[in-house]
N, C-alpha and C positions, 0 to 999 in steps of 0.2 A: 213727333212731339206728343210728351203725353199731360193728360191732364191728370194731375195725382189724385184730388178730390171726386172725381168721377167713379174712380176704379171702387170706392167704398163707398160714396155716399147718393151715385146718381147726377150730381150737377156738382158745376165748375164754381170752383172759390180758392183763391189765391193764385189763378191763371196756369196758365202752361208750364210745361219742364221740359229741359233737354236733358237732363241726365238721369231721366227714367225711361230712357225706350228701348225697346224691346228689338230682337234682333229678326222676331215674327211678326212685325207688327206693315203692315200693306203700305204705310206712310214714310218706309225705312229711304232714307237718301244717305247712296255712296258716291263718293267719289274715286280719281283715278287711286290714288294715295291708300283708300281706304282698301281698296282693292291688292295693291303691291305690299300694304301691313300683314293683310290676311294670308297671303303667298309667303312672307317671313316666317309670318309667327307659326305656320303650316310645316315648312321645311325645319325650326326649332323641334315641333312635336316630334316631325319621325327623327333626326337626331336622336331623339331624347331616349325614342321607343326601341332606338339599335342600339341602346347602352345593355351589355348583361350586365349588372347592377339591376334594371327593372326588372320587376317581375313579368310572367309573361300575361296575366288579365290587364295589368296595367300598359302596357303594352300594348294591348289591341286597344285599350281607351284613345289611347296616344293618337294611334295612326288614323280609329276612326275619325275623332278632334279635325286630326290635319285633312281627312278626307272631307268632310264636310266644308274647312274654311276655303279648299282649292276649290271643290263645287259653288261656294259662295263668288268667288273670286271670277269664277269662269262665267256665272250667269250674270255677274255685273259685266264684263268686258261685252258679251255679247249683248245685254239689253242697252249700255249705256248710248245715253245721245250725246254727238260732238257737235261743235258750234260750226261745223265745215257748213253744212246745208241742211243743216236738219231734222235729218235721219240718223237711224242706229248705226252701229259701228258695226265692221265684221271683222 
């Protein structure tokens, strides 16, 4: 959650926002879903990046994109907590 008025003025005025945050931000909460999105919209990019139709700079944006959202995906699965007992998942 971010506070808008913060980011330019120092202090909080007209409360919190959820649809300004950040994907860097220490506060970020995923879930399972959020996690199996990122694994889709991952295997879209490289689809995208084996089309000859793209160029090949754009290409390597593509795969990095999808490299990055599996990494995202992988460090959720492993840091996430399950309601089993209270501990991470492996």
């Amino acid at each position: 959650m971010t506070f808008p008025a913060r980011v330019t003025s120092g202090f909080i005025e007209g409360g919190r926002s959820l649809d300004r945050c950040r994907s860097a931000c220490v506060n970020i909460a995923r879930i399972d879903h959020h996690s199996d999105q990122m694994l889709a919209a991952a295997e879209n990019l490289r689809m995208q990046a084996l089309s000859p139709l793209v160029p090949e700079l754009m290409s390597e944006r593509l795969r990095s994109k999808a490299e990055h959202l599996e990494e995202l995906a992988a460090q959720h699965r492993a840091t996430r907590i399950t309601l089993g007992d209270g501990t991470t998942s492996e």
